[in-house]
N, C-alpha and C positions, 0 to 999 in steps of 0.2 A: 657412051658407056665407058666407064674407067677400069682399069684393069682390076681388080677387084669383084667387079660383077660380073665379066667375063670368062674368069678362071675358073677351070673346070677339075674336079680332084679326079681321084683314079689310080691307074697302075702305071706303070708303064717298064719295058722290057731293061730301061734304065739302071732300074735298081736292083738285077741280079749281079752289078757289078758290087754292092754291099754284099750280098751273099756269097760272093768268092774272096772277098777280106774276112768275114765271119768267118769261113772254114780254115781260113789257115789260123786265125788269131787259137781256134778251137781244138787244132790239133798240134799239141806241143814236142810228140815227138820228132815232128822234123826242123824245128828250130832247139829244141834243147840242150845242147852243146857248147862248148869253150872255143872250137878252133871253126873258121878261122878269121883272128883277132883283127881289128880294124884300128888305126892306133891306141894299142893296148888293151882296147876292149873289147871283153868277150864278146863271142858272136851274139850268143844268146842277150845282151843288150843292145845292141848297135841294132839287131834286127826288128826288138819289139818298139826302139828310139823310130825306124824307119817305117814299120808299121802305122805311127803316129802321123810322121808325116804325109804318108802315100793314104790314109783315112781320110785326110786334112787335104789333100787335093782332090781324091774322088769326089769328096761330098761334094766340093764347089763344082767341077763337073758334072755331075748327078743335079746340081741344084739350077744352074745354066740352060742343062738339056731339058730340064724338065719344066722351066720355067713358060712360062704360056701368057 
């Protein structure tokens, strides 16, 4: 049997770790802000830059654990 026929879909507890990057991406008042700067740049960019990347590692994580 190859992995393909084997894999089973589903849930799994995994992916409430999307749903805690949702919530912050969701709620802007607590990133909305200027200070404080990271060289030069505002917070409110560095953080949604770093959003990007901490999305961009979950997934691969999430994709890892979940793999079967």
């Amino acid at each position: 049997m190859n992995r393909s026929q084997g894999r089973q879909g589903g849930w799994s507890w995994w992916y409430l770790l999307f749903l805690v990057l949702f919530a912050v991406c969701l709620w802007p008042p607590f990133y909305n802000r200027a200070e404080p700067y990271f060289i030069g740049i505002p917070f409110f960019y560095w953080f949604q830059l770093l959003l990007v990347i901490v999305g961009a590692i979950l997934t691969a994580v999430v994709y890892v654990a979940t793999d079967r």
